[in-house]
N, C-alpha and C positions, 0 to 999 in steps of 0.2 A: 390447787395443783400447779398452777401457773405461777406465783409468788417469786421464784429466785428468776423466771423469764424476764427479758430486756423490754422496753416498749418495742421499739421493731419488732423484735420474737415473738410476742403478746399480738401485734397487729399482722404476720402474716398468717397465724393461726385464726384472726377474726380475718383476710380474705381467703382464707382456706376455708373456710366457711362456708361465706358469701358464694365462692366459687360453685360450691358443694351445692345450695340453693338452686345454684341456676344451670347446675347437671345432675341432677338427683339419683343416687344409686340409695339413698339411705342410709351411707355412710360419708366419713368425712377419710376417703381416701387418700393414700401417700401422692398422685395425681393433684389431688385438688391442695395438699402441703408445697408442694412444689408449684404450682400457679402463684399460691402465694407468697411464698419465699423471691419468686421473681420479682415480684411489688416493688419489696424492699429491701433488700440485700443489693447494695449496689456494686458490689464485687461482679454476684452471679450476672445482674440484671445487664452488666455491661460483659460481661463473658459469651452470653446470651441472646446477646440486642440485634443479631442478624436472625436468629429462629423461633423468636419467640411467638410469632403466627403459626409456624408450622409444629411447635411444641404445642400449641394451643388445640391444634386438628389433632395431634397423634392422641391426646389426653380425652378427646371427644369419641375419638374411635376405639380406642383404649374400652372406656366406663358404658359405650353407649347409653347415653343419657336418655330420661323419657322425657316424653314431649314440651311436659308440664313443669312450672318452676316449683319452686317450694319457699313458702315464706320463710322469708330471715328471722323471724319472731319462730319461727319452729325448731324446735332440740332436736338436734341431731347429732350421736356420738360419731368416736371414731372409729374407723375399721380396729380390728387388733395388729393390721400389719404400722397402718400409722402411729397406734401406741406405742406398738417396739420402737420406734423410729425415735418417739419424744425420748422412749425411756434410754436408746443407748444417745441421746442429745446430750441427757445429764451425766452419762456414765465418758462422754468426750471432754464435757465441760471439765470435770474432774480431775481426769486424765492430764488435762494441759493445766490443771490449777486456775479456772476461772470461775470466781464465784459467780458470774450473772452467765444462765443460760441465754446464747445470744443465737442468729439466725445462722451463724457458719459453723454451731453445736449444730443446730438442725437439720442441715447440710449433710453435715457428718453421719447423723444418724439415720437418713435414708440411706444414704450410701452403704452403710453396715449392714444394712435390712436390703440383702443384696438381689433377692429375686420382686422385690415388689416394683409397682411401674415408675414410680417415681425413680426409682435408683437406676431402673436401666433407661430412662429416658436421658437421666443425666450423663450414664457412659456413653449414650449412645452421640451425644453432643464432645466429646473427649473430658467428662471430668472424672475421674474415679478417683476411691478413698483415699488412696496414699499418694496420691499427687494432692490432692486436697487438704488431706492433712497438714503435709506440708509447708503448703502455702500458709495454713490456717497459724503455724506454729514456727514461722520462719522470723528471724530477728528483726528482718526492715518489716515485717507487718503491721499494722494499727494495732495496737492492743485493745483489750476487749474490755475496758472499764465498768465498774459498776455504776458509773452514771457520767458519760460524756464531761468533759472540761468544756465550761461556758467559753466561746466564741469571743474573742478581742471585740470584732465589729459589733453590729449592733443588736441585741436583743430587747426581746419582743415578748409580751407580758400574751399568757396563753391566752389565745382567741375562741369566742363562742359564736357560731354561728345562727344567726333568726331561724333560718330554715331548718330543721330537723334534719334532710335529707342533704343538706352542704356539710353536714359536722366532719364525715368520715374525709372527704375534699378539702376539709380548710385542715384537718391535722393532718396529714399527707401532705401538703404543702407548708406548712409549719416547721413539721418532721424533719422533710426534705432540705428545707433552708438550714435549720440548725442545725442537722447531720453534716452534711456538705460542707457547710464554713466551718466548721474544726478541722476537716482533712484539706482545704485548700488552702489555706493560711501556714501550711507544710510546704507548700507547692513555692522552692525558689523561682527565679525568674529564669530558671535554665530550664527546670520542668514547664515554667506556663508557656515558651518557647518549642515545645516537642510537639511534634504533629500526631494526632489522634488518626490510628489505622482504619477505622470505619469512612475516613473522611480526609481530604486535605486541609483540614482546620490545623490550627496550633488548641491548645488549651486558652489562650487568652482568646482568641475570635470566635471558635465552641462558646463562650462566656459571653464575648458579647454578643454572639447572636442572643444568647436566652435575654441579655438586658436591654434589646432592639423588641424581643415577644413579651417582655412584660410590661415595656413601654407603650404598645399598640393595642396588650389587650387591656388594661388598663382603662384606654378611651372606648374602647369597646366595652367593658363591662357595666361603665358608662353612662355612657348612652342605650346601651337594653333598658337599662334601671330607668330612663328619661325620656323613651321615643317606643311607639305602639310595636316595632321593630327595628332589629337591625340590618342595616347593609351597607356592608365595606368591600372596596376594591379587590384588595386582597392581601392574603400574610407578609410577615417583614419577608424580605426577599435575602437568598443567602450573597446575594453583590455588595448589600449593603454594610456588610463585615469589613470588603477591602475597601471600601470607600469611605468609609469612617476611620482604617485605620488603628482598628482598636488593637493590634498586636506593639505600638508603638507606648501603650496606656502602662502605667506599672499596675504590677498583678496586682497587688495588694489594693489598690483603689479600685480595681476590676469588682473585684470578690465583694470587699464594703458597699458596691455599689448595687449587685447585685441582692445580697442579701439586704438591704433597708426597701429599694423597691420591690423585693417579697412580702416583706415585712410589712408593707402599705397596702399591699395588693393582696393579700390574707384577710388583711381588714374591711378591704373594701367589697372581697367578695362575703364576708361573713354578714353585711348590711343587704344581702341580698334576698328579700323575704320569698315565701313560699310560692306565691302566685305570678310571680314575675319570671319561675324557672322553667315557663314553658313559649317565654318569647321567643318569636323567631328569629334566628339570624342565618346571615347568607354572606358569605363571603365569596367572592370574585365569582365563578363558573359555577362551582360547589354546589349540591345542594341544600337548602335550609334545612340548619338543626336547632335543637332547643338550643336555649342557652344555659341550661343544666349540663348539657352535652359540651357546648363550646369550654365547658369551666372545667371539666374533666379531660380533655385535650388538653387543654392550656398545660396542668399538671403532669397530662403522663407527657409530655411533652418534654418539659422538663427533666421527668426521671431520667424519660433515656437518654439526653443529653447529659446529664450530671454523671452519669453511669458511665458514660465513654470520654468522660475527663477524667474522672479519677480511675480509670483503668490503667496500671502500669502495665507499658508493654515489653 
């Protein structure tokens, strides 16, 4: 069924899933398509990045969920409204002459499938069809390739994680890096220059914050792997951006820099065996989380910061 889907497309329907799992209606809801889409679509994910808490409540009150999870090893189909949704995906894909169904087909086709909650949760945030279209089909857009152009900077031979429960975390962070650096390596030095609206960052300081947090968890993930627990002061600080300067760095070495310390720090958490995922850590005030926890932070950490750089405003 899945075959002409993109890997993103393919992955936000594995956390439409997931999502589905851990609000159980029995179906895999157009609600729980759009949880997932937010993942990874970092279009949406930065269109999004201020409500995605309260998208996450309205989608709970939505399905009201029972109490109880549902294992991920359990089949579970989909609604028939979500099927409409995949089916006009392919009938968008078409439409705009894209062979690979990708995650702004899927987009599309909630939106089409206009009474289900997923579609009006999206109007209800301002996206609707024909402005999306649009967007989807405008000339300065990314185009929708059938298999990404490999990255100038550096690549990175696919990772396997020890753990079982790291695999879905190190290809999300994998994903992420290689997605990312083909559309930032677009980015002149007059775009990495432009202040990001969520924030008074530029794109270049947004950037090197994330290369200040992968630098510090890095030593943190570490030392979990090395000490009965962890405890650090506490996270890169956002001062540390103008005092290092980094909007003075050129992009291009921003970006290579970024992606190889991904690239390392992929690796290093993919050495992180099963027993070790419930060491504790505790940073500054905070209270102690696993460090399964801290590693899944780390990541979504990154999304939404990645998401609110490549957001053109």
């Amino acid at each position: 069924m899945f075959e002409r889907y993109s890997e993103r497309a393919r992955r936000s329907i594995f956390w439409a899933r997931y999502e589905a799992s851990s609000m159980p209606t029995g179906f895999i809801e157009t609600e729980h398509l759009l949880l997932g889409l937010m993942r990874e679509d970092l279009d949406l994910k930065g269109r999004l990045a201020a409500v995605v808490e309260p998208i996450r409540q309205q989608v709970v009150a939505r399905l009201r969920p029972a109490a109880e999870t549902v294992s991920t090893s359990v089949d579970m189909p989909l609604s028939h409204r979500a099927k409409r949704a995949l089916t006009h995906a392919a009938d968008e894909a078409e439409k705009l002459g894209h062979r690979t169904i990708d995650t702004g087909h899927l987009i599309l086709g909630l939106l089409r499938e206009e009474e289900c909650g997923g579609a009006v949760l999206l109007r209800e945030h301002g996206i609707d069809y024909q402005g999306y279209r649009k967007f989807l089909d405008r000339p300065e857009a990314p185009a929708i390739p059938e298999a990404a152009p490999p990255p100038r900077v550096a690549s990175w031979e696919r990772i396997h994680a020890k753990a079982p429960s790291l695999r879905p975390v190190v290809e999300r962070l994998t994903a992420l890096t290689e997605r990312a650096a083909t559309h930032l390596e677009s980015y002149s030095e007059a775009d990495a220059a432009q202040r990001l609206k969520p924030r008074t960052w530029t794109r270049k300081e947004a950037l090197g914050h994330l290369i200040d947090w992968a630098a510090t968890h890095q030593q943190w993930f570490a030392r979990a792997l090395t000490e009965p627990k962890l405890v650090a002061a506490m996270y890169p600080q956002e001062e540390w951006v103008t005092a290092q300067n980094y909007a003075s760095v050129p992009w291009d070495r921003l970006v290579e820099l970024w992606v190889r310390t991904n690239g390392l720090l992929a690796h290093a958490i993919a050495q992180v065996p099963e027993e070790k995922l419930s060491t504790a850590c505790k940073v500054g005030i905070q209270d102690a989380i696993l460090l399964y926890e801290l590693i899944g932070r780390y990541v979504g950490h990154c999304e939404d910061v990645i998401a609110q750089i490549l957001t053109r405003s």
